[in-house]
KOLNURO-272946 format. One line per 5 residues: number of its first residue (from 0); their letters; for each residue x, y, z of N, C-alpha, C. Coordinates in steps of 0.1 Angstrom, whole numbers, plus 5000, padded with zeros to 4 digits. Layout:
! residues N
NUM = a = X/Y/Z/X/Y/Z/X/Y/Z  ...
***
This chain:
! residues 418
0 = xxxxx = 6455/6066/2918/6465/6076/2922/6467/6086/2911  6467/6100/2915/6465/6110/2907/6485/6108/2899  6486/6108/2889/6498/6111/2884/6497/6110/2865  6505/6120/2860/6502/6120/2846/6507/6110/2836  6519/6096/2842/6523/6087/2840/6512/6074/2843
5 = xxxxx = 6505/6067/2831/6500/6053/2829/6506/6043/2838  6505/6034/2836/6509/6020/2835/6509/6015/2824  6514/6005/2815/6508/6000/2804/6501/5989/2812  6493/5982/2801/6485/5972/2807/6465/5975/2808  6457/5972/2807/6441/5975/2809/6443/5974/2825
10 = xxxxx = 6437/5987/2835/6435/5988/2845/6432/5975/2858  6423/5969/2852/6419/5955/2855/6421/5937/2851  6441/5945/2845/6442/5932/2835/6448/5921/2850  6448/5919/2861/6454/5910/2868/6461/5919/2874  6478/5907/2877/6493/5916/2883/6492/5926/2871
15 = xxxxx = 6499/5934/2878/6501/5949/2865/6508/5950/2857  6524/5943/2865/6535/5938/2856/6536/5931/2844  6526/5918/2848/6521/5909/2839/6511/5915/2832  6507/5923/2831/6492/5924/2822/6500/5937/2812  6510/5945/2820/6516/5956/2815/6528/5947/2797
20 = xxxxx = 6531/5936/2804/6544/5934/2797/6533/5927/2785  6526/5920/2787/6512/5918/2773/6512/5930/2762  6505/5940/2774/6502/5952/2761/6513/5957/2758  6529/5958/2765/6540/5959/2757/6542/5955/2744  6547/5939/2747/6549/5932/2738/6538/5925/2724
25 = xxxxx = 6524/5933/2727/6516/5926/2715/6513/5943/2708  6524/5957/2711/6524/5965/2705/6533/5972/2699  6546/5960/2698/6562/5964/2695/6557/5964/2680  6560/5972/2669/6563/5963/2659/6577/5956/2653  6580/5953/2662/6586/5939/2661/6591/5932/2675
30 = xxxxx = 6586/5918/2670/6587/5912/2683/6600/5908/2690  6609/5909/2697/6622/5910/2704/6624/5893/2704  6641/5894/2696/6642/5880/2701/6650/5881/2710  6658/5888/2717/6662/5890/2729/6654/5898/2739  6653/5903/2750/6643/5904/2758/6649/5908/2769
35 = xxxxx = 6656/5923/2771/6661/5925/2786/6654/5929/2798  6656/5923/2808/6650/5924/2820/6660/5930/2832  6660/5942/2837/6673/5950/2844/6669/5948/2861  6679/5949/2868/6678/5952/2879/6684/5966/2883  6681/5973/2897/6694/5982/2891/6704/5982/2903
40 = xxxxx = 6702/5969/2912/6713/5964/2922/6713/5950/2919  6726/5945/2928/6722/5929/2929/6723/5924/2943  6718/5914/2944/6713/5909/2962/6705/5911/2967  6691/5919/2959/6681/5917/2963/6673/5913/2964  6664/5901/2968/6657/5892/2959/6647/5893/2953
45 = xxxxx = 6638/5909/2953/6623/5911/2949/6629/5908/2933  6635/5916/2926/6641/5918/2914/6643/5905/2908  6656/5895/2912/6656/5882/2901/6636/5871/2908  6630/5873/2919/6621/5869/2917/6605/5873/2913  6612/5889/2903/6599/5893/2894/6609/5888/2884
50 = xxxxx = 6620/5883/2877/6629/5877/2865/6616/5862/2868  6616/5855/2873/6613/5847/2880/6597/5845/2873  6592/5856/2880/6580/5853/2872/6574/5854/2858  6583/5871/2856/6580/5870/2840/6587/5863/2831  6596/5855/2836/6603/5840/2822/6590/5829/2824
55 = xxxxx = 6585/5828/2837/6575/5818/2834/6559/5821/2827  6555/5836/2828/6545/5840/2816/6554/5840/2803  6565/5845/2800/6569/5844/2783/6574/5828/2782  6571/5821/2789/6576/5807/2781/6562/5802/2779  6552/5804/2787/6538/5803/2788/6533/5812/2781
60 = xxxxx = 6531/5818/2780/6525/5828/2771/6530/5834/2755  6543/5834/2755/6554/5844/2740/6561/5829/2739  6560/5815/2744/6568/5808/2733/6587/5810/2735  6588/5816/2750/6604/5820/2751/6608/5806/2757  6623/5802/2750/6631/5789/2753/6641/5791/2758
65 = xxxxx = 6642/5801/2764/6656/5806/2771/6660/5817/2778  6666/5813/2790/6671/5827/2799/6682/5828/2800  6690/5838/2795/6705/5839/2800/6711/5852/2812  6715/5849/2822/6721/5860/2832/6729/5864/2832  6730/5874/2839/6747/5878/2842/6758/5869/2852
70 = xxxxx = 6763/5861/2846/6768/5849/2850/6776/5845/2845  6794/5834/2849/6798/5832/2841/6795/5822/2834  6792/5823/2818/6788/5816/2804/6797/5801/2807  6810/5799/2811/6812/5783/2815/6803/5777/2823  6805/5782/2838/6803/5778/2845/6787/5775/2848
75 = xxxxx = 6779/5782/2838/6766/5781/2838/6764/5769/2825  6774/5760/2817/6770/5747/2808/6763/5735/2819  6769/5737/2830/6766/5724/2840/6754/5729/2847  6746/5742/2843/6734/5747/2853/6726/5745/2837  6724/5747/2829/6717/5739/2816/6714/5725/2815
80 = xxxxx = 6725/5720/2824/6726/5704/2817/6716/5699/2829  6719/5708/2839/6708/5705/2851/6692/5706/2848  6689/5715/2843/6680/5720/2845/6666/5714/2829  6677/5706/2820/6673/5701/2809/6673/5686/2815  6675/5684/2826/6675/5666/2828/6685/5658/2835
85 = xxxxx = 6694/5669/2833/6709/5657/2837/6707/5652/2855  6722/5647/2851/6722/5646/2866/6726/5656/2878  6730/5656/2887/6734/5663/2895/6729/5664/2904  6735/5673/2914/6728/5679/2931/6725/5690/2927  6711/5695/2929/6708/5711/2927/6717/5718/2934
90 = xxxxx = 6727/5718/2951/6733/5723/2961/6748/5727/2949  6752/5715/2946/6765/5716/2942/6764/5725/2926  6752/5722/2917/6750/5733/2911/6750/5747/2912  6742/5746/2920/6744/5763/2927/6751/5772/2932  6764/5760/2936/6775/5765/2941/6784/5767/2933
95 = xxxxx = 6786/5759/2923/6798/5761/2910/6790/5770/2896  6780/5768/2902/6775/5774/2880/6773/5784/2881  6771/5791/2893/6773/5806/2890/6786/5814/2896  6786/5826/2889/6796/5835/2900/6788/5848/2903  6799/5851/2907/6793/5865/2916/6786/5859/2930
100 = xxxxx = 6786/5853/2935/6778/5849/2944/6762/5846/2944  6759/5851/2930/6743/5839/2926/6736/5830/2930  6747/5821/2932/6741/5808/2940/6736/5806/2948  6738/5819/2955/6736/5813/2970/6719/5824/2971  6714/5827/2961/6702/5835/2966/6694/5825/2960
105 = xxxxx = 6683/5828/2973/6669/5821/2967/6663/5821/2958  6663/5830/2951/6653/5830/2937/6660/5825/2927  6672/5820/2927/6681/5818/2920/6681/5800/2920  6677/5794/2934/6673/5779/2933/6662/5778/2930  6651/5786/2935/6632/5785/2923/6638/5785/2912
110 = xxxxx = 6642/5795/2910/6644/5796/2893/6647/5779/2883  6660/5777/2892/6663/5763/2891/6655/5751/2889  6646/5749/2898/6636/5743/2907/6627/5738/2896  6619/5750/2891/6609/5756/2886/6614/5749/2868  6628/5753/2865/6632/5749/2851/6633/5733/2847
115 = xxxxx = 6636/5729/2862/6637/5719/2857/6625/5704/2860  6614/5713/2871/6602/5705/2866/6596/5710/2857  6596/5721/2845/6591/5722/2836/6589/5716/2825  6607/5717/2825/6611/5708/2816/6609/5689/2816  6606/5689/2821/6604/5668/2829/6594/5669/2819
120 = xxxxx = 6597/5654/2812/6592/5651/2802/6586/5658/2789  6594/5669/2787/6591/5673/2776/6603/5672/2764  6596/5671/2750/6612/5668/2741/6619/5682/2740  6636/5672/2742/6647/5683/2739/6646/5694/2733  6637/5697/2720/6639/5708/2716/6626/5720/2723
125 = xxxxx = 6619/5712/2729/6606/5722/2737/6614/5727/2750  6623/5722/2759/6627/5725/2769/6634/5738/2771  6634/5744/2783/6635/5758/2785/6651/5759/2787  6662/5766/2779/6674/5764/2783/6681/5775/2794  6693/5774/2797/6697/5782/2809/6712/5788/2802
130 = xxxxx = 6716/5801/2802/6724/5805/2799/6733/5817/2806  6746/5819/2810/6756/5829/2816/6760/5836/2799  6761/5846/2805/6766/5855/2792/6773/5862/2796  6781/5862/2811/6787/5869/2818/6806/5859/2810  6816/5867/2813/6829/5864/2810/6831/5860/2825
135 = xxxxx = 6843/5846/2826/6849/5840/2833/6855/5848/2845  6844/5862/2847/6850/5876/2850/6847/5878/2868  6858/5883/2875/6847/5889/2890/6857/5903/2889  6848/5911/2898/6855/5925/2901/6869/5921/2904  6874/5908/2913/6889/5915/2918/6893/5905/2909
140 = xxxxx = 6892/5901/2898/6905/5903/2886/6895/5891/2877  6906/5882/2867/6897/5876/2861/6905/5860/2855  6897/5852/2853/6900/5838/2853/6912/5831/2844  6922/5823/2845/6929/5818/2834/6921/5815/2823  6925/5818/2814/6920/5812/2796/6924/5796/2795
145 = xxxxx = 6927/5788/2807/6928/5774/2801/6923/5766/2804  6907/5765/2812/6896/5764/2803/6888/5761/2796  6888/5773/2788/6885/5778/2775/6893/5769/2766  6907/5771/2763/6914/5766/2759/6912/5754/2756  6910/5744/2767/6913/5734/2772/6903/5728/2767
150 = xxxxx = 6891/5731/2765/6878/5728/2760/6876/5730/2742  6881/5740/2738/6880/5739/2723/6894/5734/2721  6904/5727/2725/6911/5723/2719/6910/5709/2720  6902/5704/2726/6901/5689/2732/6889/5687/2717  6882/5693/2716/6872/5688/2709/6878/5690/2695
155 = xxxxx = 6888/5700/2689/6890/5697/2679/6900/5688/2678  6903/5684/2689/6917/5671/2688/6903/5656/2686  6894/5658/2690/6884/5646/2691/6872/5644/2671  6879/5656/2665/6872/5655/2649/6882/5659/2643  6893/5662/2643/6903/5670/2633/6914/5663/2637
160 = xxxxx = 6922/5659/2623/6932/5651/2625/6944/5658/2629  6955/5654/2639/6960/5658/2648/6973/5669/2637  6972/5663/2627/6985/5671/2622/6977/5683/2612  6966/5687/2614/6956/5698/2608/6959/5706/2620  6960/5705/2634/6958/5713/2640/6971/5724/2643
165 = xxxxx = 6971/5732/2644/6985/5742/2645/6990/5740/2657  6987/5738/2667/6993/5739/2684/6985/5724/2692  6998/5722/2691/6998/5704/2706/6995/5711/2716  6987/5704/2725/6984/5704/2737/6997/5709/2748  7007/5702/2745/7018/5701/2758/7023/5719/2755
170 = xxxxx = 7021/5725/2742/7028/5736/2742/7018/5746/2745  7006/5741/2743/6993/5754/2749/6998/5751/2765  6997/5743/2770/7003/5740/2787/7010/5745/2792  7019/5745/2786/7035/5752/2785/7035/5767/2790  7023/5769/2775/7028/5784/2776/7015/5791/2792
175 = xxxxx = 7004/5783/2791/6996/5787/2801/6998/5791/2817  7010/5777/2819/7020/5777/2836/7008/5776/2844  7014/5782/2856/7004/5783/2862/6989/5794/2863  6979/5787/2871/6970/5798/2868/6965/5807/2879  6975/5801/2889/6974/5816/2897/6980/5828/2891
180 = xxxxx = 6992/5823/2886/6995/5838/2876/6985/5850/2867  6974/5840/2865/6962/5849/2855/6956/5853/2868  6951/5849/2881/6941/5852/2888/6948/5862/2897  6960/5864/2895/6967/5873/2909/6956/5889/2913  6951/5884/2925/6943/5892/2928/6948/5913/2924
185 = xxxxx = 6958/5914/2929/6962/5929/2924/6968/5932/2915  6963/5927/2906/6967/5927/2890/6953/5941/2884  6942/5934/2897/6933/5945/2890/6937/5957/2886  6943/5962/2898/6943/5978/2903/6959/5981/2900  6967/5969/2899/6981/5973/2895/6990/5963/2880
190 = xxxxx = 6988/5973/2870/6989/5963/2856/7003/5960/2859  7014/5961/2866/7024/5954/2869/7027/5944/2872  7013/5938/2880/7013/5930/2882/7005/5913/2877  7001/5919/2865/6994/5911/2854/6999/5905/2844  6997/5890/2843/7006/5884/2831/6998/5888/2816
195 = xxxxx = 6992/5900/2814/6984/5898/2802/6996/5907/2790  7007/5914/2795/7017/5923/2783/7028/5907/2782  7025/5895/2788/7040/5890/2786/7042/5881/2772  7050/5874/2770/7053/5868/2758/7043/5858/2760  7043/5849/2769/7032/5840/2770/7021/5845/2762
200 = xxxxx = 7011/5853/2771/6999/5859/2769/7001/5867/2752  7011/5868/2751/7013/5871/2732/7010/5866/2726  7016/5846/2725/7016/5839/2721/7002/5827/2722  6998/5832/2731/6983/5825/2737/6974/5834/2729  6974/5846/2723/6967/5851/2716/6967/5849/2702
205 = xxxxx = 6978/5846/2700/6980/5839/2686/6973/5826/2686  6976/5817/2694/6970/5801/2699/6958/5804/2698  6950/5810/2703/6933/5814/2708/6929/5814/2690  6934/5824/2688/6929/5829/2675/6927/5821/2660  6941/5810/2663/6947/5800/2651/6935/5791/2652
210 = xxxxx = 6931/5784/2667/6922/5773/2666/6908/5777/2664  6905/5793/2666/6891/5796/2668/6890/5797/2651  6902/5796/2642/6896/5800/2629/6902/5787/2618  6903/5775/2629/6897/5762/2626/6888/5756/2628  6886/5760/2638/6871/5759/2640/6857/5761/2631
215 = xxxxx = 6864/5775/2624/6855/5778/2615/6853/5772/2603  6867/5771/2599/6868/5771/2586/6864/5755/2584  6867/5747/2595/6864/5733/2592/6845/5733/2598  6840/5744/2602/6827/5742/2603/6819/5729/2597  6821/5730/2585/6810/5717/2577/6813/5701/2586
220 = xxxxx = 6829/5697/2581/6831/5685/2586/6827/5684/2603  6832/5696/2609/6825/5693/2625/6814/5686/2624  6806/5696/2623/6786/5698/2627/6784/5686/2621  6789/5679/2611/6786/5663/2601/6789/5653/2612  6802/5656/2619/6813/5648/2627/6801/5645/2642
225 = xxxxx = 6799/5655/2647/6801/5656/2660/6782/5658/2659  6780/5671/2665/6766/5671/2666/6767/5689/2667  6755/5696/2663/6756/5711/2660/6756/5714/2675  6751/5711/2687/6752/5716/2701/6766/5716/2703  6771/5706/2703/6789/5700/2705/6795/5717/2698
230 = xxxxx = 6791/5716/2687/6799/5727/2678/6796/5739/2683  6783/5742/2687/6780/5755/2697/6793/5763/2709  6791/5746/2716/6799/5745/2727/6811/5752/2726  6817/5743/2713/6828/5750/2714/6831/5763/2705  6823/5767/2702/6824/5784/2695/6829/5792/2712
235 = xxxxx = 6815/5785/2719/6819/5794/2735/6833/5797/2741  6836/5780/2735/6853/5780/2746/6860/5790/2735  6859/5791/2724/6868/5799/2716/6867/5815/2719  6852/5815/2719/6850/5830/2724/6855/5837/2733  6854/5827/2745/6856/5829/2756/6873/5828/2759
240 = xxxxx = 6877/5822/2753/6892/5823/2753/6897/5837/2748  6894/5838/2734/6901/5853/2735/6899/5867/2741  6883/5863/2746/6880/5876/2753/6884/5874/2768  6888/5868/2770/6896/5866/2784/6912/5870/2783  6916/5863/2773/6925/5874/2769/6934/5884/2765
245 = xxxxx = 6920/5891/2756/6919/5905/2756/6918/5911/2768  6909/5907/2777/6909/5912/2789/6918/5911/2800  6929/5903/2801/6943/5900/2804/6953/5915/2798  6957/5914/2786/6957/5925/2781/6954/5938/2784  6945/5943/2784/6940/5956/2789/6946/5958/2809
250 = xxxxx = 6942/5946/2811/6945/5947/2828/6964/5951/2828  6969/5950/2819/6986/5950/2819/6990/5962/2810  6982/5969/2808/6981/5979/2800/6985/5987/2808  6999/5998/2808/7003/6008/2821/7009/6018/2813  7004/6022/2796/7007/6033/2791/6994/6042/2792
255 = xxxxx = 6985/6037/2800/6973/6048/2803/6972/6051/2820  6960/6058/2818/6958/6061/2834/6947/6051/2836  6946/6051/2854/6933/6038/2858/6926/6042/2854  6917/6052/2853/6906/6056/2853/6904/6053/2836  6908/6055/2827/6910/6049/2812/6910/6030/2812
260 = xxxxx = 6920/6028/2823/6923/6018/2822/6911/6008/2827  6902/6011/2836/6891/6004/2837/6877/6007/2832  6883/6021/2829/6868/6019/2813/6870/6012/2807  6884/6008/2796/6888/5997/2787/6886/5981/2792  6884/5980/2808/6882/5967/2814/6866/5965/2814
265 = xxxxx = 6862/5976/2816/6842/5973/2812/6840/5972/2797  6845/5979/2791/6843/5975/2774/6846/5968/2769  6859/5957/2775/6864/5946/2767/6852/5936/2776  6847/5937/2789/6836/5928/2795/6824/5929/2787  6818/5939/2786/6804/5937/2779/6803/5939/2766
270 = xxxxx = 6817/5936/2762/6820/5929/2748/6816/5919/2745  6822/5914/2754/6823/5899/2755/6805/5892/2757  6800/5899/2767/6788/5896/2771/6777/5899/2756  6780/5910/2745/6772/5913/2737/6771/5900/2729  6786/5891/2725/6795/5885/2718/6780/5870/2723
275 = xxxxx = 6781/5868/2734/6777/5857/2734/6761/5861/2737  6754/5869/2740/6737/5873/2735/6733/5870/2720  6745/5878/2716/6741/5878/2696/6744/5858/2692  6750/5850/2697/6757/5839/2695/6740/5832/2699  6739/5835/2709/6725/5829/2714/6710/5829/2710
280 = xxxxx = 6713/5843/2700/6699/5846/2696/6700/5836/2680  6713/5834/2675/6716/5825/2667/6708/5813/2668  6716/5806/2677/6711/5796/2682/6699/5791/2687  6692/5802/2689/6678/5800/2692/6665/5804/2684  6670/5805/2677/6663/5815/2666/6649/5806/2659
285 = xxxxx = 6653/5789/2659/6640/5781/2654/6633/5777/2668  6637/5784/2682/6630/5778/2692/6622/5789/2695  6627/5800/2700/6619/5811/2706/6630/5817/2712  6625/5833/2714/6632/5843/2717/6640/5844/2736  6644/5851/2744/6655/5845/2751/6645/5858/2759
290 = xxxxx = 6651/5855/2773/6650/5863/2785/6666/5866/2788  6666/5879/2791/6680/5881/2791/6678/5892/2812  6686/5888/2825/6683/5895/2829/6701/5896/2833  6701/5909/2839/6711/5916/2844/6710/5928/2852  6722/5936/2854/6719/5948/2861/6717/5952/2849
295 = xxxxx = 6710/5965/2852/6701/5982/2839/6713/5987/2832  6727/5986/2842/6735/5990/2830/6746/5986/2824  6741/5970/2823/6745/5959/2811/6735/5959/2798  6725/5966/2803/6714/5962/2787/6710/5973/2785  6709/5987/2791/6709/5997/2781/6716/5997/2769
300 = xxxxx = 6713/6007/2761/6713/6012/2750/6722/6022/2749  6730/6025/2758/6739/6038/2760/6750/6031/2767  6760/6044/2769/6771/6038/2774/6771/6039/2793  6779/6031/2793/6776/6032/2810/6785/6042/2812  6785/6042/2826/6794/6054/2833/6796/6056/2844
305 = xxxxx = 6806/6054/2849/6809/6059/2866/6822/6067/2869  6820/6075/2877/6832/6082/2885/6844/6076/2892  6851/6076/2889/6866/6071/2895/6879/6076/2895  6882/6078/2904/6894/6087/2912/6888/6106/2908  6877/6108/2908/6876/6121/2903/6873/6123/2890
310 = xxxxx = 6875/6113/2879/6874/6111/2864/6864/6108/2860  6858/6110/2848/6841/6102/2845/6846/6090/2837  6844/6078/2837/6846/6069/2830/6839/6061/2821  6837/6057/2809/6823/6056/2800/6829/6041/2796  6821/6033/2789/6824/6025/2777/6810/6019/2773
315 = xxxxx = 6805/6014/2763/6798/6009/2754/6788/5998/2761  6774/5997/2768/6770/5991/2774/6769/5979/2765  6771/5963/2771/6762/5950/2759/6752/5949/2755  6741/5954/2758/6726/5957/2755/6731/5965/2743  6737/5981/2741/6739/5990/2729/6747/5979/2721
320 = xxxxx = 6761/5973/2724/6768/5966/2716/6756/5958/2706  6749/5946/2717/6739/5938/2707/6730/5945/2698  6723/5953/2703/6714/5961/2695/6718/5968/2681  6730/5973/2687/6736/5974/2670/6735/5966/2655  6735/5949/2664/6732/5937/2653/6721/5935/2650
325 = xxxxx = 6711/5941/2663/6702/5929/2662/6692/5941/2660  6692/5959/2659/6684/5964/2658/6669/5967/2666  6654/5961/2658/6642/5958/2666/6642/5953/2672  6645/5936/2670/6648/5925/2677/6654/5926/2692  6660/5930/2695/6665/5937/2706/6654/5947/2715
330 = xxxxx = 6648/5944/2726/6644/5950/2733/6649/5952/2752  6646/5962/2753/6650/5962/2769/6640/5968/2783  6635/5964/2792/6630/5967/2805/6641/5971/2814  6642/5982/2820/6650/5985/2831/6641/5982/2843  6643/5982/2856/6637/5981/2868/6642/5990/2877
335 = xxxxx = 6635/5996/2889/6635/6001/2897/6626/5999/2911  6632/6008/2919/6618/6005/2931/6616/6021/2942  6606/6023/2950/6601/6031/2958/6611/6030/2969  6613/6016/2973/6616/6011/2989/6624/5998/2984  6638/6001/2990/6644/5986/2994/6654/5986/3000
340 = xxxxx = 6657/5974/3003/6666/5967/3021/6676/5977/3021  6678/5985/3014/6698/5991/3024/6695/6003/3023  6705/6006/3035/6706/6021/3041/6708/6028/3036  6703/6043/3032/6712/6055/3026/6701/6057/3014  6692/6052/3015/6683/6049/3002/6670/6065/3005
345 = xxxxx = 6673/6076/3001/6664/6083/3005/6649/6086/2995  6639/6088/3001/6630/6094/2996/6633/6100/2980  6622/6095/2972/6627/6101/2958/6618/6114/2961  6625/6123/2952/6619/6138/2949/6607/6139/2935  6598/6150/2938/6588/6144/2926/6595/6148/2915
350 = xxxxx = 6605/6152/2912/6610/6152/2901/6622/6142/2894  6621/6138/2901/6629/6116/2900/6621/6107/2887  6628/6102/2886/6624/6089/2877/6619/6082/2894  6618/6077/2904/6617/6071/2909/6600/6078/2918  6605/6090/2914/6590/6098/2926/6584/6101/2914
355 = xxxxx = 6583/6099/2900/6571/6101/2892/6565/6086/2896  6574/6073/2892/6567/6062/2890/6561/6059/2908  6567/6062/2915/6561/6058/2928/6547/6058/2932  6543/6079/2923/6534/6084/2928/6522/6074/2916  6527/6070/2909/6515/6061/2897/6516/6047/2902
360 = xxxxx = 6523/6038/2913/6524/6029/2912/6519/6021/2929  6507/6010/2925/6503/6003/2937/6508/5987/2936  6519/5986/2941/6524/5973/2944/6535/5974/2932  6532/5970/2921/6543/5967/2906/6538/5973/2895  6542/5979/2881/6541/5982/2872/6548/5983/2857
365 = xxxxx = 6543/5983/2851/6551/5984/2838/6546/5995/2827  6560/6005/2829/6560/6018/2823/6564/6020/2811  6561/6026/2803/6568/6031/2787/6576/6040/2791  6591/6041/2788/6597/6047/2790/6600/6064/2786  6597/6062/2774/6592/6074/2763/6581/6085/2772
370 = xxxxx = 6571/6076/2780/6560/6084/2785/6568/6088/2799  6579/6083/2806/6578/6089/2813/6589/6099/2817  6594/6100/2804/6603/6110/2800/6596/6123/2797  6585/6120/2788/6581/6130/2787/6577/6136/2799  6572/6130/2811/6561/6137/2822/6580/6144/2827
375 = xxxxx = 6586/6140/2830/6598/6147/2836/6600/6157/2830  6602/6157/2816/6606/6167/2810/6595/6183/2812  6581/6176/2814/6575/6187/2817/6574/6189/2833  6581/6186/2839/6586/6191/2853/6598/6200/2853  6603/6200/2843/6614/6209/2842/6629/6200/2840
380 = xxxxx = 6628/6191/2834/6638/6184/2829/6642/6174/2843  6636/6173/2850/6642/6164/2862/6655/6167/2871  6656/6179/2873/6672/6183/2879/6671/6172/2892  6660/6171/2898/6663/6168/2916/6669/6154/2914  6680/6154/2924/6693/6143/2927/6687/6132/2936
385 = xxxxx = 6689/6119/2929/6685/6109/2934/6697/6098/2938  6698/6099/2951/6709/6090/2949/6709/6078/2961  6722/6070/2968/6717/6060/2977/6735/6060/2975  6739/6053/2993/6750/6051/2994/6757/6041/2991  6748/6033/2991/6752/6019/2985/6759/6017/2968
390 = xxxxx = 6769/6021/2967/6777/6021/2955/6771/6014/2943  6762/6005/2945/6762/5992/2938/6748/5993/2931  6741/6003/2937/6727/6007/2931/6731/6020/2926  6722/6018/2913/6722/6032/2901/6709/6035/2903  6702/6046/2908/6684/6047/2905/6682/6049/2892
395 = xxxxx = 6678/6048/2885/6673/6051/2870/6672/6069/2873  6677/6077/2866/6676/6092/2861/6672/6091/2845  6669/6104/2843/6663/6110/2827/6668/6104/2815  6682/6105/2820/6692/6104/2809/6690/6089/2807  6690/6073/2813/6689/6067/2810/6675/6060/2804
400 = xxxxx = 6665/6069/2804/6654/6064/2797/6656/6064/2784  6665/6070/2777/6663/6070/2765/6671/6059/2759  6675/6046/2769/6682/6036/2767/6674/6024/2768  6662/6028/2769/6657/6015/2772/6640/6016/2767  6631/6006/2765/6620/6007/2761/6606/6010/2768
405 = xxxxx = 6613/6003/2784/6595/6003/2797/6609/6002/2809  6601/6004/2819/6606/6009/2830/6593/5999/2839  6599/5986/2846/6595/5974/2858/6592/5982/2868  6588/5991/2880/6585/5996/2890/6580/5987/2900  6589/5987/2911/6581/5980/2924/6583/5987/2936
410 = xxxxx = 6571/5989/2941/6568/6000/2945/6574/6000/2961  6578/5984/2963/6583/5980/2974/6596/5967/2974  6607/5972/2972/6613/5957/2971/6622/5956/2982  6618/5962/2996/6623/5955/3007/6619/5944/3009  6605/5936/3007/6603/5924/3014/6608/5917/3008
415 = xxx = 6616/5919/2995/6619/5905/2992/6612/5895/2983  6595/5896/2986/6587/5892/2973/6592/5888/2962  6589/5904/2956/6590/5906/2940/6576/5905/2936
***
């Protein structure tokens, strides 16, 4: 097909995607220990099942021990423990270990499926781990911190002598009440209605904070005590405690406006999310590097942005947050497609990110982002408007190439494939 945009990859290397992400990766100078893989909707299934395939060439091929999604990071300990051997019903995993509605897509039990006959009979530390790096978080509001709570405080009550620890159990209880009060659905949209400005939630921040920095400070005797996974664990619940609520906080925040007010609720989120990527690349760092997938504008390099009530609204994507730490190490793939399932999806223009790569692409591909910025730029900067009614899809435009390193193209992701 005539177009001044490549593929990466040797013309005849196999799938394109797969032969593309080879010549990617064996010409970084430096090799990524994180690894983002974007969508740029969710519910589709071509998307998490090309995630699907390329975790099973980089564990096969780059030596990668780990995938973490946009998922909540609790709820996904009991989809690891699955997937490394334990026990359980794959059904009832699928139903609890993720949110957002995850569970219930198909590529999302292969995935499952697939990890955990891999892993069958291989030793503990070769096995492929499973990870959420999403906050205890959904659009219509967000989870009690007790938990979190409840989990790093139990464990430091189980190696630290009881009169070391600053806060009893009955008074963390006390102050937590009930936890419909944290989940009150219109808390979102109305900070009046959120326990995150009250004295409780004051006082729980102090709590969060006191144990997460015993945690630390007794680090040695733990990890001697207990086992360094155990100690992992509960770094999470600590993390996850106070970025829950911080994020409590911000939702009760009513000396700004909404449109402020929920940019400050995506930046205290993919805080959080950066918080536990960089935690993971830690942790993995003597096994192999991680597969990281999400939507495109969790792991850019730029800030995100949406329009609301008439206002433009920005904050600091987790991909940019991480990369800040992790610099090289840190790489990102965004994805896109020609064709897929929902209405309102029109025709890209040849001056699109979507109608350059379309016109270069037969079935799937993998693009250097750099190159195909440039070809836009020599169209005239890309003015033509690409858009889709479906709120929930971003197409990739100009401006976001410069957030990211290759560009996934599938040239069709109505069927569902991938």
């Amino acid at each position: 097909m005539s177009s001044a945009v490549r593929p990466l990859g040797p013309p005849s290397g196999g799938s394109g995607l797969v032969s593309g992400l080879d010549a990617f990766l064996g010409s970084v100078r430096c090799r990524p220990r994180l690894l983002g893989l974007g969508e740029p909707t969710h519910g589709v299934e071509a998307f998490p099942r090309l995630r699907n395939r390329v975790l099973r060439h980089l564990v096969e091929r780059w030596g990668y021990r780990s995938i973490a999604v946009e998922s909540d990071c609790l709820a996904a300990l009991a989809v690891d423990a699955y997937v490394r051997g334990g026990d359980g019903d794959l059904d009832e995993v699928l139903s609890t270990g993720f949110s957002h509605g995850f569970g219930e897509q198909a590529a999302n039990r292969e995935l499952l499926e697939w990890m955990r006959a891999y892993n069958g009979g291989r030793e503990p530390a070769d096995r492929v781990g499973f990870h959420g790096f999403d906050g205890p978080l959904e659009m219509s509001g967000a989870a009690s911190p007790r938990t979190a709570l409840a989990g790093l405080h139990a464990y430091l009550a189980a190696y630290v002598d009881p009169g070391r620890i600053p806060h009893g159990w009955e008074n963390v209880d006390a102050l937590l009440g009930d936890d419909g009060e944290w989940t009150e659905p219109a808390a979102m949209m109305d900070p009046g209605r959120s326990i995150g400005a009250g004295e409780r939630a004051r006082e729980l921040r102090i709590v969060a904070d006191d144990l997460a920095g015993l945690l630390w400070s007794e680090a040695p005797e733990l990890v001697a005590s207990g086992s360094r996974e155990e100690y992992r664990r509960a770094c999470l619940f600590g993390r996850t405690a106070r970025g829950l609520l911080r994020y409590h906080a911000v939702m009760a925040d009513s000396s700004v406006g909404q449109a402020t007010r929920v940019g400050r609720l995506g930046g205290a989120r993919d805080a959080m999310m950066a918080d536990n990527l960089l935690a993971l690349v830690r942790a993995e760092r003597d096994r192999g590097p991680t597969l990281v997938f999400a939507h495109n504008q969790h792991l850019r390099r730029e800030r995100a942005a949406m329009t609301m009530a008439g206002s433009q609204v920005g904050w600091w994507c987790a991909g940019a947050v991480a990369a800040t730490a992790l610099g090289e190490e840190y790489a990102v793939i965004a994805a896109d497609t020609g064709t897929a399932p929902w209405p309102g999806l029109e025709d890209p223009g040849p001056d699109t990110v979507r109608g350059v790569l379309r016109e270069a692409t037969e079935g799937e591909a993998l693009f250097a982002a750099d190159r195909v910025a440039a070809v836009l730029d020599g169209r005239g900067g890309a003015t033509a408007s690409d858009t889709a009614r479906d709120y929930r899809y971003f197409p990739l435009g100009l401006a976001d190439l410069g957030g990211v390193d290759a560009v996934a193209f599938l040239e069709d992701a109505a069927s569902g494939t991938g």
